[in-house]
C-alpha positions in Angstrom: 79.2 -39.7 89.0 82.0 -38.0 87.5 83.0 -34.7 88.2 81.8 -32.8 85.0 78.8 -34.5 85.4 78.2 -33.3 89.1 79.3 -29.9 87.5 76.5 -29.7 84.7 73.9 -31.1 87.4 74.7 -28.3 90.0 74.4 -25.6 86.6 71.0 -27.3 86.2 69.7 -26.8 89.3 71.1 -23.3 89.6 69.3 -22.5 86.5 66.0 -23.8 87.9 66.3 -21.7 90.8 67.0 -18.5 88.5 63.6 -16.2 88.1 63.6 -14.0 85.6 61.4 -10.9 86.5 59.9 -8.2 83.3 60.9 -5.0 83.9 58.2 -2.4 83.2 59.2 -0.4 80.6 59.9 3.0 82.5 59.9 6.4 80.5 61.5 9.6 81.5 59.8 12.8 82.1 62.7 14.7 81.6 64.6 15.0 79.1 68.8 16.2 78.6 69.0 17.7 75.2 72.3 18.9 74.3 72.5 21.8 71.6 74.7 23.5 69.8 74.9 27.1 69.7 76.7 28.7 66.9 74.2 31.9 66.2 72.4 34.5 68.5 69.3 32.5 66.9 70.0 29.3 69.0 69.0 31.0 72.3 65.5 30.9 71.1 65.7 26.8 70.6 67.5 26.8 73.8 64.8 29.0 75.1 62.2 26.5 73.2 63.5 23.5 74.9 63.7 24.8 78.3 60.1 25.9 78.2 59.2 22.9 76.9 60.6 21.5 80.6 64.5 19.7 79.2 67.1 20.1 81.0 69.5 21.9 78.4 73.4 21.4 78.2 73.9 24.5 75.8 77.6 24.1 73.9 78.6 27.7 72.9 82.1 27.4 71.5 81.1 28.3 68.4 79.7 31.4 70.1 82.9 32.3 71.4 84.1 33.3 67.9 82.2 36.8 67.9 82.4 38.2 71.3 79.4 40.4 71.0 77.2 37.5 70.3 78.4 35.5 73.0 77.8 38.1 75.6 74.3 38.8 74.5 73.0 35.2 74.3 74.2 34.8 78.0 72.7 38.0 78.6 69.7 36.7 76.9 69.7 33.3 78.6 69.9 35.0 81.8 67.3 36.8 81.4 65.0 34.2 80.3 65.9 32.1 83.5 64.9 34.7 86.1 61.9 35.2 83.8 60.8 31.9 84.3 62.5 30.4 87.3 64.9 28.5 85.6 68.0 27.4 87.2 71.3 28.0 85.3 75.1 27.3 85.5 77.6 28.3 83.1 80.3 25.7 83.0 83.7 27.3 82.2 83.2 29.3 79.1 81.9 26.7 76.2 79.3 25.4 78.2 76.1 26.2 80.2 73.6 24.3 81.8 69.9 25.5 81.7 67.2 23.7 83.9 63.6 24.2 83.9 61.4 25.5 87.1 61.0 22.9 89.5 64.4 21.3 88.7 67.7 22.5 90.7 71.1 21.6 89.5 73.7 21.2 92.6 76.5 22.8 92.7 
């Protein structure tokens, strides 16, 4: 026996010992939506999402070109998280990251 032959007869029994196993199809209960915030408006999908039990990654750098808005729809989002228990991390200045009750983000 050659040694290609004894190669492709070891691959053959290697293949025979392989076992493939189905993976069940697993689907989350959570959900990251990221959104983009570019009005005072958005804080109510934000708001939306979050009750809805996402975890939100909010961008607000298009927020950040009228002070005044920006300011209120973190003072808004603030609010809503100590309304409803949400956890909440703002991530420099163009992001923040909203979680649902039941769901802490470590810092």
């Amino acid at each position: 026996m050659t040694d290609e032959e004894k190669k492709v007869e070891e691959k053959k029994k290697e293949e025979s010992n392989i076992i493939e196993l189905e993976e069940p199809e697993i689907k989350p209960q959570v959900y990251v939506k990221v959104i983009s915030m570019s009005t005072i408006k958005d804080v109510e999908v934000v708001g939306q999402a979050v009750r809805n039990g996402h975890v939100v990654l909010a961008k607000m750098k298009d927020l950040l070109k009228s002070l005044p808005e920006y300011e209120t729809a973190l003072q808004k989002l603030k609010r809503y998280a100590n309304q409803y228990g949400w956890d909440i991390v703002l991530l420099g200045e163009e992001y923040m990251l909203l979680a649902p009750r039941g769901i802490r983000i470590e810092r």
